[in-house]
N, C-alpha and C positions, 0 to 999 in steps of 0.2 A: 616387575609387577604388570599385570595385565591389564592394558586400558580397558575401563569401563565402559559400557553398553549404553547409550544415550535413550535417553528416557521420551516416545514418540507422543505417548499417550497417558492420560488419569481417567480414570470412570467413575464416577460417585455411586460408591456400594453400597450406603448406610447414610439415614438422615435422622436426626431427634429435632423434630418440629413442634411447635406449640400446639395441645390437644387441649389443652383445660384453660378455660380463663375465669373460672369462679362462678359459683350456681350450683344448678343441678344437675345428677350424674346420677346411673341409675347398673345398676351389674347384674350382669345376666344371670341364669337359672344355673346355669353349671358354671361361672366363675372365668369363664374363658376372654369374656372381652366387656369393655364398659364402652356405656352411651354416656359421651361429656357433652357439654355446652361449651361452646368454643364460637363466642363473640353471636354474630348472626348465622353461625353452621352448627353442625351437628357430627363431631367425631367418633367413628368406633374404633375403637383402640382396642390391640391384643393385649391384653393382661399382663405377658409373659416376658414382654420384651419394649414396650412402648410405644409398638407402628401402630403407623395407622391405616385400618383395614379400609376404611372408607370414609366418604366426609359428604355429608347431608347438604344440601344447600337450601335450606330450610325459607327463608327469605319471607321471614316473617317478626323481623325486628329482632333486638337481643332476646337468648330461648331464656323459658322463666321457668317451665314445667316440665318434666321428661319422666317415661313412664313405659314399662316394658308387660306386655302381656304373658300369662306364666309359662306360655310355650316360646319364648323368644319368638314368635313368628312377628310380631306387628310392635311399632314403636309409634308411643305416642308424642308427639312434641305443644308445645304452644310459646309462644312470645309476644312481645307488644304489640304486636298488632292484633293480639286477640283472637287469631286463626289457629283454634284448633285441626291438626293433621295428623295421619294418621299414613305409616311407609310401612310396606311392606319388607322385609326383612334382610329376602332373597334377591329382589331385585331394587332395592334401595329405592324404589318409585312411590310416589303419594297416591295412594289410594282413594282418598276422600277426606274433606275438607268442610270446617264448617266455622261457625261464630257463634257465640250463647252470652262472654260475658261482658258487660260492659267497662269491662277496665281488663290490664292485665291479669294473665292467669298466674297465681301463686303455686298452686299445690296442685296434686294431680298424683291420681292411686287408681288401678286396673283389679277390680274382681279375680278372685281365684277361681272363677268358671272360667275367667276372662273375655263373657260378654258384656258386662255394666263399667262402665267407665266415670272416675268421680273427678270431679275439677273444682278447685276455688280458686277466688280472685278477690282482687282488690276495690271488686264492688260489693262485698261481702256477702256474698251468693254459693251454695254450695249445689252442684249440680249432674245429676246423673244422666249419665247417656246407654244409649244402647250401639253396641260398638259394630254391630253392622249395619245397621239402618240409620246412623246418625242422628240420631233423633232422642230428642228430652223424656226421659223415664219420669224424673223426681225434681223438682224445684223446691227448696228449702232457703228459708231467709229467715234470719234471727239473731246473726253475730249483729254489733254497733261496731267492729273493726274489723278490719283487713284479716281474710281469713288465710293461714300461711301455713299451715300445714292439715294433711287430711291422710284419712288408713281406712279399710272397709276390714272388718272380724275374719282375721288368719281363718276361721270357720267359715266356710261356705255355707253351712249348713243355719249358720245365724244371719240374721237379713240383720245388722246393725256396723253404721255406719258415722266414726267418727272424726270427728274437725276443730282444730283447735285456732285459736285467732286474735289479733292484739289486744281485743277487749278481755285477754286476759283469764277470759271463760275456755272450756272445753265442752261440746254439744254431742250428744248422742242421738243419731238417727234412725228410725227404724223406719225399714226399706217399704215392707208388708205394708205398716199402719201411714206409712206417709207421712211422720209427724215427729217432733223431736221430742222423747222421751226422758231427757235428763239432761240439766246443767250444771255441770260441775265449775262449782268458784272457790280455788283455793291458792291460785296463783293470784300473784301482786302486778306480774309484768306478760308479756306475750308468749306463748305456749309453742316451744320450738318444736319438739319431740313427742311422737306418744309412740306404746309397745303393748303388745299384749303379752301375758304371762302364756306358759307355757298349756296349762289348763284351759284355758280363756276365758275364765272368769275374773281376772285382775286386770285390770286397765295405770300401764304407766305413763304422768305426762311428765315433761320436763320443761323448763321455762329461762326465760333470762331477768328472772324477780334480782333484783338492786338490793332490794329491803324490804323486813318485814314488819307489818306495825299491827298485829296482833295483840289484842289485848293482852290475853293470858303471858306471851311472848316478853311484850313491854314491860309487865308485875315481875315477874323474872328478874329481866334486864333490872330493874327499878332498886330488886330487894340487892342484888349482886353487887350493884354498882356502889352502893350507901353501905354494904355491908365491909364491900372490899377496901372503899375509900376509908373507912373509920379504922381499920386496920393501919393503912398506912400513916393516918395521921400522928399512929401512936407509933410508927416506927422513926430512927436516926433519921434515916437514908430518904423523906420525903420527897423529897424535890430531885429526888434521882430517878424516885419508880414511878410517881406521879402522871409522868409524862407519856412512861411506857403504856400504864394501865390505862389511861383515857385513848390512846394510840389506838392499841391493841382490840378497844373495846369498840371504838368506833369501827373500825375496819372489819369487825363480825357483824356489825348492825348493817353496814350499807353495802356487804356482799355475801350474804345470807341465800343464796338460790335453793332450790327445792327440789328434792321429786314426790308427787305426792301418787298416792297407792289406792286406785278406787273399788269397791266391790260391786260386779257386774251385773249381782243379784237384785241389791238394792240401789245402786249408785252413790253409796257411802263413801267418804274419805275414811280409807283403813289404816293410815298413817303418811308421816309427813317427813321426809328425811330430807338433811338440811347438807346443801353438800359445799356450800364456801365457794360458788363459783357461778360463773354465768354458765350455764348449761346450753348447749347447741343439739346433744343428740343423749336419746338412751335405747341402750339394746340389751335383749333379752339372750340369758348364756340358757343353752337347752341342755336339760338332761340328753347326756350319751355321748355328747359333745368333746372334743378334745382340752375345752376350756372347763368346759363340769369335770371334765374324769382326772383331769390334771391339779384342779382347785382341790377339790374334795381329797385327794391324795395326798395331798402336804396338808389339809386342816385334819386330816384325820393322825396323819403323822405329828401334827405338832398339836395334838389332843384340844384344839379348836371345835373342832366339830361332835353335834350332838351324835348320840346314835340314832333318834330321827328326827329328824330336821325337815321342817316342812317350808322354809324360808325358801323366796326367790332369788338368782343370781343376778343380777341386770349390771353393764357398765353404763357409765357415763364420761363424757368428754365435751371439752367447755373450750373457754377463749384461753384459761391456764398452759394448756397443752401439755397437758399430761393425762393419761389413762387410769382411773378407778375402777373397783368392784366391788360392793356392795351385795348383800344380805338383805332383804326385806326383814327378818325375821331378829330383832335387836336394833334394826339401823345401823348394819353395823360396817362400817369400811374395811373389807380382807386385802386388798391388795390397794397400791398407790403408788404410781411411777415416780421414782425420785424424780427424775428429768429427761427432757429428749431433747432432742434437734429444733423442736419449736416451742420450748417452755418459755413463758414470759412467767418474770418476775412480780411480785402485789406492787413494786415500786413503780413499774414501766405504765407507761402511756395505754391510756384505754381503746387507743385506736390503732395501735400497734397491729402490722399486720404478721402477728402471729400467732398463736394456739391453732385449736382444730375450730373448721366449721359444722361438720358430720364426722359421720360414724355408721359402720353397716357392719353386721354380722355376714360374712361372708359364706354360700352357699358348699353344700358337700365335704361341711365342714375344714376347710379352709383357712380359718382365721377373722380376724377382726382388720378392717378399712378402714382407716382413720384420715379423713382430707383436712389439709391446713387448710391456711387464711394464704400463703403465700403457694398456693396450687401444687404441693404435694400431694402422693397419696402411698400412704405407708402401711402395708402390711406386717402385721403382728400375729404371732404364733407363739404359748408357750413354750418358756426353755426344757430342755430335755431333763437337766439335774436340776432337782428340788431338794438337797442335802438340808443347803442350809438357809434359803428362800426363796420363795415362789415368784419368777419373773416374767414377765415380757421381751420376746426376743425380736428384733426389728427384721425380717424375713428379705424384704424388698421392699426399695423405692422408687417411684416410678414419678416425676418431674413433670407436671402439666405445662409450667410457662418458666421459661429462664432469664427472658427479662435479655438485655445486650450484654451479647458476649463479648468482657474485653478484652481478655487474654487466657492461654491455654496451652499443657503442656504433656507429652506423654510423661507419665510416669516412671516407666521401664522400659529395657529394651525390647521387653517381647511384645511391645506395643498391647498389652492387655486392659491397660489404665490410662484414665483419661481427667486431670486435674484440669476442672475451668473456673476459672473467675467470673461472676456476672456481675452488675450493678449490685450485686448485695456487700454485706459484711461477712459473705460465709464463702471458702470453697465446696465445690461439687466436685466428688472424683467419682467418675463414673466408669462401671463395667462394660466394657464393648463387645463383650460376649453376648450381652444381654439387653443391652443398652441402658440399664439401669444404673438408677446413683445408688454405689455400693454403699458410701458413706458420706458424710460432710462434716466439714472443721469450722468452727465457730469460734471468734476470739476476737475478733478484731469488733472495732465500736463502732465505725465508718466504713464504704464504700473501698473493696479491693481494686487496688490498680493494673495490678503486675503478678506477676508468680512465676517462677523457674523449679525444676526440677535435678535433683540429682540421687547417684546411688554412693552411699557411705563406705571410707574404707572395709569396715565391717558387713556392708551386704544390706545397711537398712537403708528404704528409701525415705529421700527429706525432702519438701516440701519449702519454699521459701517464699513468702509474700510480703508486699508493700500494700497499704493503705493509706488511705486519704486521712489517716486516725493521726499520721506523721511517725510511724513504728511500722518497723520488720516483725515477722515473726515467721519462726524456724518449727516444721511441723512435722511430725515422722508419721507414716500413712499407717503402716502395721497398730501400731497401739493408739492411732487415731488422738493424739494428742497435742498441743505444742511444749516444746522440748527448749526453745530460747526465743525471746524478747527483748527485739534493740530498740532505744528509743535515744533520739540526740536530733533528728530533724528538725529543720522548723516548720516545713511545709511537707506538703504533701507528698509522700514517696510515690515516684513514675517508674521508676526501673528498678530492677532487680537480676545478678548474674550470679551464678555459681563460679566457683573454678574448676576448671575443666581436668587438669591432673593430681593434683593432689589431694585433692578434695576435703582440704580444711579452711577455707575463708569464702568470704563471698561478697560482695561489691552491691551499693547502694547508690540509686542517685534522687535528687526531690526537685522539687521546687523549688528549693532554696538555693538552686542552684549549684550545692555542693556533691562531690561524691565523697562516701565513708567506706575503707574496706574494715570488715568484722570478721574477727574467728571464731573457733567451736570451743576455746577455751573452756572447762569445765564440764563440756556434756558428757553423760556418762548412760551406758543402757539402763539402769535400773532409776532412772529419773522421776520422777513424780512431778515437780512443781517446774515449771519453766525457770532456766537462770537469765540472769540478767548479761547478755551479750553486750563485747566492749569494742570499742572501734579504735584499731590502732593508727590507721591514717585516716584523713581529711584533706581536700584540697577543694578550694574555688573556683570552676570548672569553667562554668559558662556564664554566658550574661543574663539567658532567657533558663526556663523550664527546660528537665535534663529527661527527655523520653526514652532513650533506648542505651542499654549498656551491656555489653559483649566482651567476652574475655579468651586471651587466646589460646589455640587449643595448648601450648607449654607453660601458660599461667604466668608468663614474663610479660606479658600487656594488657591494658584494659580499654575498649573503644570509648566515648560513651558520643551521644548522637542526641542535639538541642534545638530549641526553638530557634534561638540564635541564625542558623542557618549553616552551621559550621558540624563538624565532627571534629573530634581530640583522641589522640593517642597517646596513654600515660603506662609508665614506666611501672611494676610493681614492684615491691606493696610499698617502696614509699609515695606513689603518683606523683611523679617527674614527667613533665610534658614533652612530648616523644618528635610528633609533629600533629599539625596542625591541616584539615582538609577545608578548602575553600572555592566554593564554587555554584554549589545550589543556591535559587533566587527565595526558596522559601522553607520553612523549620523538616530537620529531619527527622522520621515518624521510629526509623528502625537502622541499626547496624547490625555489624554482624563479618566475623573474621571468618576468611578463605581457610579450607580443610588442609588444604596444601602448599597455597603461594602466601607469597608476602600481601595480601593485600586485605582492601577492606570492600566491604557492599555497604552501598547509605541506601535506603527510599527516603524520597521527598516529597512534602507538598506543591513541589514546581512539576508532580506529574514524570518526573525520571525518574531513574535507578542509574547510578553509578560505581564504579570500582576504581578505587585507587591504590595507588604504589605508596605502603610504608614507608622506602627508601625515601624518599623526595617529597611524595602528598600531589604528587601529579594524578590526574585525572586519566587514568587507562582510558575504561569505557563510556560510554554515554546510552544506553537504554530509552525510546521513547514510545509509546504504545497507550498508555494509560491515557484515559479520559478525563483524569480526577488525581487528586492525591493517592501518593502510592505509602500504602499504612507498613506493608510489611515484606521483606523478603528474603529469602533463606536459600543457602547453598543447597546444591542436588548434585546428585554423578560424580564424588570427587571432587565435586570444584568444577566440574567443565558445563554446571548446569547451574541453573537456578529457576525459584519460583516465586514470585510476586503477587499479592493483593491488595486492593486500592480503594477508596471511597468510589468506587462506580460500581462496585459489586462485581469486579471482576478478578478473575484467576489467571495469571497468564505462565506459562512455560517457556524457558527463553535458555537458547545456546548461545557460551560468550563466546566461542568463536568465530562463528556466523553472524552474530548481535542481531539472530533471529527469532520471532516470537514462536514458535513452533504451536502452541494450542491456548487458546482462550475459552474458558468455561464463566457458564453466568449461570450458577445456579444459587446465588445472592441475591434478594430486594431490594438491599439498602449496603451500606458499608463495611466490610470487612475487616473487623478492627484484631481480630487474631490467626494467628498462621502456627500451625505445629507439627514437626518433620517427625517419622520416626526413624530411629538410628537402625534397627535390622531393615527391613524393606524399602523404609522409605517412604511410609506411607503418610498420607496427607491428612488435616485435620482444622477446618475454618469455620468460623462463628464472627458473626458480627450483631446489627443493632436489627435485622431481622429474627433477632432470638433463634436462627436454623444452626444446627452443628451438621456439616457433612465430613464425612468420610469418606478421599480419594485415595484407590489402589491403583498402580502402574499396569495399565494394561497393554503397555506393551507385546508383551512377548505372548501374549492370551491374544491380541490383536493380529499378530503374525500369522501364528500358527491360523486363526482362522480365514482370515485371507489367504492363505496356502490350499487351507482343504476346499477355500468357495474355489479358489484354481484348478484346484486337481477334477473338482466337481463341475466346473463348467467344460472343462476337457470332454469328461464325460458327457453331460447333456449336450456338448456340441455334436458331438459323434452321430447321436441317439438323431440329433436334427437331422445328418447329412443323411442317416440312415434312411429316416421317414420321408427325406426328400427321391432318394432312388426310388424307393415303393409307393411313392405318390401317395403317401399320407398326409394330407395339406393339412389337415386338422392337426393332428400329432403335430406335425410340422410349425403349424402357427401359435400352441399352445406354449413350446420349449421356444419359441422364438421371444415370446412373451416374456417367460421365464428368465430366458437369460439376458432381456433389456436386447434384442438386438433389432433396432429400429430398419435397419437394410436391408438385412434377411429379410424381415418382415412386409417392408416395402416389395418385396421378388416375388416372393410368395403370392401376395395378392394380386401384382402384375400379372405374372402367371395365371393364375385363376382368373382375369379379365380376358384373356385372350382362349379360352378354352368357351366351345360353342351352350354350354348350359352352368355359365358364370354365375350367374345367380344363384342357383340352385347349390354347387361348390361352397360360394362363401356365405350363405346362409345356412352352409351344415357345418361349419369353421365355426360360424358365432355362436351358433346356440350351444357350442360346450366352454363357452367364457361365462366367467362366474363375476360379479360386480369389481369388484376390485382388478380386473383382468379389462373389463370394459374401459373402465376410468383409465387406465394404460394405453389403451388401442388405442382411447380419444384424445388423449395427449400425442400421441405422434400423426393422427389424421393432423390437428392443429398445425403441427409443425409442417408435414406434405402439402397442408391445402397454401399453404403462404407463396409456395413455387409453381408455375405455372407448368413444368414439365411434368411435376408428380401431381397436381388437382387433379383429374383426370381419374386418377386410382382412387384418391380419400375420396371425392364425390362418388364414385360407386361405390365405394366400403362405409360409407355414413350412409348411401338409400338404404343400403341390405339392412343396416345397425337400426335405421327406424323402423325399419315395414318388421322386424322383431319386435323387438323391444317397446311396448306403448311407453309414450312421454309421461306418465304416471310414477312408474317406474324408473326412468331416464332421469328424472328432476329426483327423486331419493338416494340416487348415486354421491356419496358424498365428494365435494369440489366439481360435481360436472357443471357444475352454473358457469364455473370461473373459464373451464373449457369451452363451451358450448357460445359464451363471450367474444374466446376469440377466432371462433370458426363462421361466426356471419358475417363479419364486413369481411371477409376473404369470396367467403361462397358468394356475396353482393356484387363483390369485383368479377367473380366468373361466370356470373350470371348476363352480369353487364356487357361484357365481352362476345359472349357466344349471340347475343342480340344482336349484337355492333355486324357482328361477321352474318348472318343471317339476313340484316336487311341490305347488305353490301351485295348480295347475291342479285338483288332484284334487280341491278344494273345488267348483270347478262341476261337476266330474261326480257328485259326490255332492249339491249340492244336486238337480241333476237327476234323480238318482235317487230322492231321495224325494219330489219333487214325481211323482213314476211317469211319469216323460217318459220315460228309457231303464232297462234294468233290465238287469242281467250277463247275459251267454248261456252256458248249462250242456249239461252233457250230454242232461239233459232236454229242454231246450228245440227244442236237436237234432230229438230224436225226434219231438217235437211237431209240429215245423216237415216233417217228412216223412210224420207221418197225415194231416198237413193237406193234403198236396202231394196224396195218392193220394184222399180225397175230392172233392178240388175235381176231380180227374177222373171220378172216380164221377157227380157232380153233371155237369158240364159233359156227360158220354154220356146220362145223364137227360134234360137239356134237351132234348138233341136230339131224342131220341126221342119226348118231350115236346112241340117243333116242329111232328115229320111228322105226330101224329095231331092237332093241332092245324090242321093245314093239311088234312088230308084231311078231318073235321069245320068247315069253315069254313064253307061254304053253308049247315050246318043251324044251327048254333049260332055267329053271327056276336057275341052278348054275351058268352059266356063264353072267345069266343078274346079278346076285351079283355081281361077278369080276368083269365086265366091269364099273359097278354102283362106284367101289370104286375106282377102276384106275384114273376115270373121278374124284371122288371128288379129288384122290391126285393131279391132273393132273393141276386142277382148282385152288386147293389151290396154289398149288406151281409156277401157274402164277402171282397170286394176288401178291405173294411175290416180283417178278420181276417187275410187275407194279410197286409196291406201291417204289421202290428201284428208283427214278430220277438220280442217280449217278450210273447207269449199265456200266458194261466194254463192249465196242462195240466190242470185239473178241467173247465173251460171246452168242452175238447175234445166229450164225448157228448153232452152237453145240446146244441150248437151240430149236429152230426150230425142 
């Protein structure tokens, strides 16, 4: 067998981070991406797959309002601080910014011109703007409560504008007259929803009315309850149905919610449909629509529908979590989602966070948006066969907030599924093609601990979880079900393992300190009800809490790894204790058996990672690196690798050979409480209590190969250098110097151009074809030349060129030159200081010189001196001449005394030149010299 290839490198290809934390959320014109509320940001998120495009830094207290103009160009936001803003789209930047209400803003709706902008708040103020000028159109005051939802008439062509609010009322505004036209009181409780019908003359609101205490309503109730009661009293069975009926009855009186139906002509209640739920959203289904053409086709098929029916479709969705559809025209309910992922029972707690909190008809027809209470957002789409009833098909799930991930596992070998565990009672198996959660399993009562994965002799994949509920349960992913339920713990189940070959039992450990191994006994494919799973052994394992349990890859041992501080090796399936590991100072988080050797892997909270010997229980390795507890870690390469993660949020890659850390990644917050290998590639998969799942691929051999061609390519651009240095291209030359980081080159280069007679001019046509990022480069290796006194010399002339370019306007915009330009003054201080130092050191030789009377200061005197001397020695020099002619005209007679006079004049002449040439003459000197 061929050793395997040691793994250099991981790269984080894929992240699902938290987008949504509950609020407002607004989807674009064409369906392609939503604006959520996400704490004090502002996420855009791709529709398609869950990233995130961009992320708003809005910093204006948690967002309350969010609000899209119809051309997606501008996004409107507000939050507690009451600053309304206003980003542009393209460049994610705030445009303009203002203040209007005096409390937070609730609600917030954008005109179909998309110039008038409507806001409420919680100082019950309803208020129009104009969205370029920032500035107050319309003031309107009249709610007595918090006004919490607003919508201006899908009709641009109608100036009416309305607003719903806890007093319970809905307001009609007209834009034109300035003035509120109509109050609608038919609700009992706060006005969540309103829609307009398709025509727009029907106004729908929806509300979270508790009860209704209607007169006519109560006469009703009154005549039913005495009518039904006298009934019973004449039946056997009294005190049987008694109970039921006053139940039953009560529970229609005190969750009675509405939609009530207005006419936009006169502002009439046109009916009042009663819909058994606290209502959070209603949306209007449009003729043409894939939900009209689909509805209408099965009520026409199942002889429901009139031949003309002038009834509206509208849904509605509430705290229930389930989806209706509704008829205006009968009141009459056509569809009613048995149940979903986020149905809460009439028995469950009223602050359960579950059902939906909205709903949006999704554009381009698309489907319907339904956001829960626990930050999903599920897309729905009629099913395609309507044989035999007309459904809802769950399309895509896209996961706002996941809350601490604490365990996670590929589902399959093709690494294409992704089972995680979070604080909740449900798994999430998510598609990582898409990044979406395909599905989720719900069963458990309490908080999931644990989960492992396996594939069934037969080919189906199962699913195995522990909870905090103190029961296993056995989950087959295809038919999204569970298939068995063990229950025998006392405490809380921590660990869970499959067996690795023969894949019919699987190992349990709790808090009770016990481990149970369970078989498939009874499962069969065509299952329906989950059976009741049995546990053939039991044994008393540890002293403390039993966290991690591992089984070996030939299913003849089981690890399991406790608070205790120990690890145990038990014998299967009757757990006979095998040996015993001793040596960590604090609880182990994770075990985990070698693919190939006899050994084991523990992490500890003492901050190690260890390997020991089966044979003995001797301690092989010891691992130290970690800053924090080490939660988790898993064999890599065969055996000759592993990979660790820890409470400090890190990831470390380690060769046992070497007992080297090879790479540490931090792209964690907080603690890392899951780790998940895939079996084909290898590929990595972590989540901890920062709610981030990332996805690590081996980039190794992608790492090679390009480090190869930056080789083969810097060959190249070396060349391209030497080339440009034969043809005296110092530009070219300096530019691929740049490029290829070559700091010495680069230093020659500029050398050279210092020693060439018009330097300046050379390396001022070098600079100006650097582009900023290329500057910030140059300045980084001046830094480094100026620190040496051999090479200042060069950086002080390549930073004058760098300034007399570049104005410091510019220089300071460079990003990081501050940090440079820090360390290039007390350098340049010190060579400044020096060349001073050397400079006034010089004056000693001018002063020795001086008083040896070699040179002597020039004064004003000497000036003058140096100009009587000028006009003598012409005086003299007109003498000579003159001097000359009668010398020459006396030459036949007195041929000796023209010699004497001939040499007088040369001493006479020389001995001037002498006093010329002398600049420092004594001005006493002067007459006597005369």
């Amino acid at each position: 067998m061929a050793s395997a290839t040691l793994k250099k490198n991981y790269r984080c290809s894929q992240s699902l981070q938290q987008f949504y934390s509950g609020g407002p959320f607004v989807v674009s014109s064409d369906g392609s991406f939503i604006a959520c509320a996400c704490s004090e940001s502002i996420k855009i998120v791709d529709s398609s797959n869950a990233s995130t495009k961009f992320t708003i830094e809005a910093e204006s207290g948690t967002i309350t309002a969010l609000a899209l103009s119809p051309n997606d160009k501008l996004l409107f936001s507000a939050g507690h601080s009451r600053q309304i803003k206003v980003w542009d789209m393209d460049t994610f930047k705030c445009l303009r910014s203002w203040k209007g209400h005096d409390g937070p803003v609730m609600g917030m709706a954008c005109h179909g011109s998309g110039g008038l902008l409507a806001t409420s708040g919680a100082d019950r103020k309803v208020l129009v703007w104009d969205v370029d000028g920032g500035f107050c159109t319309h003031y309107f005051k009249g709610h007595k409560g918090v006004v919490t939802s607003i919508m201006f008439h899908p009709d641009v062509n109608k100036s009416l504008l309305f607003s719903g609010s806890d007093d319970t009322t809905v307001r009609v505004w007209d834009l034109l007259a300035k003035k509120c036209v109509a109050v609608l009181e038919k609700h009992f409780s706060a006005v969540s929803s309103m829609a307009v019908s398709e025509d727009g003359w029907t106004l729908l609101s929806a509300g979270r009315d508790k009860f209704l205490l209607r007169s006519d309503v109560s006469l009703v109730f009154t005549i039913i309850f005495w009518s039904i009661l006298l009934m019973l009293c004449t039946s056997r069975n009294l005190c049987l149905h008694l109970p039921k009926f006053l139940g039953a009855l009560l529970y229609a009186m005190l969750d009675w919610s509405v939609v009530n139906l207005w006419d936009l002509h006169d502002y009439r209640c046109k009916s009042t449909i009663p819909t058994y739920e606290v209502l959070e959203a209603v949306c209007i289904v449009y003729s043409g629509s894939r939900f009209a053409s689909s509805l209408g086709a099965f009520l026409q098929q199942s002889g429901k529908k009139k031949s003309r029916s002038t009834g509206i479709y509208f849904i509605t969705a509430g705290e229930r979590g389930i989806v209706r559809i509704w008829t205006s025209e009968g009141a009459v309910c056509l569809y009613e989602q048995k149940s979903s992922d986020v149905t809460v029972s009439s028995a469950e707690d009223e602050d359960s966070t579950r059902g939906f909190t909205s709903a949006v008809m999704l554009p381009l027809d698309q489907g319907l948006l339904c956001v829960t209470a626990d930050q999903q957002f599920l897309f729905y789409s009629p099913a395609e066969h309507l044989e035999e009833k007309w459904s809802l098909k769950l399309t895509k799930r896209l996961v706002g907030f996941n809350d601490e991930i604490v365990d996670m596992k590929f589902l399959d070998e093709e690494e294409q599924y992704l089972a995680v565990a979070t604080n909740l009672e449900q798994v999430r198996v998510y598609d990582l093609s898409s990044m979406s959660c395909s599905h989720v399993l719900a069963g458990h009562t309490d908080t999931i601990l644990c989960l492992d994965t396996s594939i069934s002799s037969n080919g189906r994949r199962l699913i195995l979880t522990g909870s905090k509920d103190n029961s296993v349960r056995l989950w087959e992913s295809e038919r999204r079900c569970c298939i068995g339920l063990g229950i025998g713990h006392m405490g809380a189940v921590g660990a869970v393992a499959f067996s690795k070959k023969c894949r019919d039992f699987f190992v349990s450990g709790s808090s009770d300190r016990t481990i149970k191994v369970w078989n498939f006994d009874g499962l069969s494919d065509d299952i329906e009800e989950p059976i009741s799973l049995k546990a053939k052994a039991v044994v008393a394992a540890h002293d403390k809490d039993i966290n991690s349990l591992a089984v070996a890859p030939n299913d003849s041992l089981v690890c399991s790894g406790s608070q205790d501080r120990t690890a145990c090796v038990w014998r299967l399936p009757e757990l006979v204790l095998v040996v015993k590991f001793t040596g960590h100072k604090r609880g182990i988080w994770c075990v985990e058996f070698s693919p190939v050797d006899q050994c084991v892997i523990t992490a500890s909270g003492d901050k190690t990672v260890k390997i020991w010997a089966i044979a003995d229980g001797s301690c092989l390795k010891t691992f130290e690196g970690h800053t924090s507890s080490v939660l988790r870690a898993s064999f890599l390469t065969r055996g000759t690798q592993f990979v660790s993660c820890g409470a400090d949020g890190l990831i470390k890659l380690w060769t046992i050979k070497t007992n080297e850390c090879i790479s540490t990644y931090d792209q964690h917050e907080d603690k890392v409480w899951a780790l998940a290998v895939g079996k084909k590639t290898e590929m990595l998969a972590t989540g901890g209590s920062d709610a981030v799942i990332n996805l690590w691929h081996d980039s190794t051999a992608a790492e090679k190969e390009e480090a190869f061609r930056k080789e083969e390519e810097g060959v190249l651009r070396g060349q391209e250098l030497e080339n440009a240095l034969l043809d005296a291209e110092y530009t070219k030359a300096i530019q691929i110097a740049l490029e290829l980081r070559r700091p010495r080159k680069l230093f020659e280069l500029f050398s050279e151009l210092c020693r060439k007679r018009e330097a300046g001019d050379h390396i001022d046509k070098a600079l100006h074809a650097l582009g900023k990022e290329e500057f910030l480069l140059l300045f980084e290796y001046i830094r480094e030349w100026n620190t040496k006194p051999k090479l200042c010399h060069v950086a002080q002339s390549v930073l004058f060129r760098a300034f007399n370019i570049l104005p410091p306007t510019e220089i300071i915009e460079i990003k990081g030159i501050s940090e440079l330009l820090e360390g290039l003054i007390p350098y340049s201080q010190r060579h400044f200081s020096r060349i001073d130092r050397l400079i006034r050191s010089t004056f000693l030789l001018d002063y020795t010189l001086l008083r040896m009377s070699v040179i002597e200061p020039t004064t004003q005197d000497d000036l003058k001196t140096k100009s009587l001397l000028h006009s003598e020695k012409n005086m003299e020099d007109n003498a000579e001449e003159d001097q000359k002619q009668v010398s020459e005209e006396q030459k036949p007679k007195a041929p000796g005394k023209k010699r004497k006079s001939h040499k007088s004049g040369d001493h006479s002449r020389s001995h001037k030149k002498v006093k010329d040439s002398s600049t420092h003459a004594n001005t006493a000197a002067v007459p006597l010299q005369a």
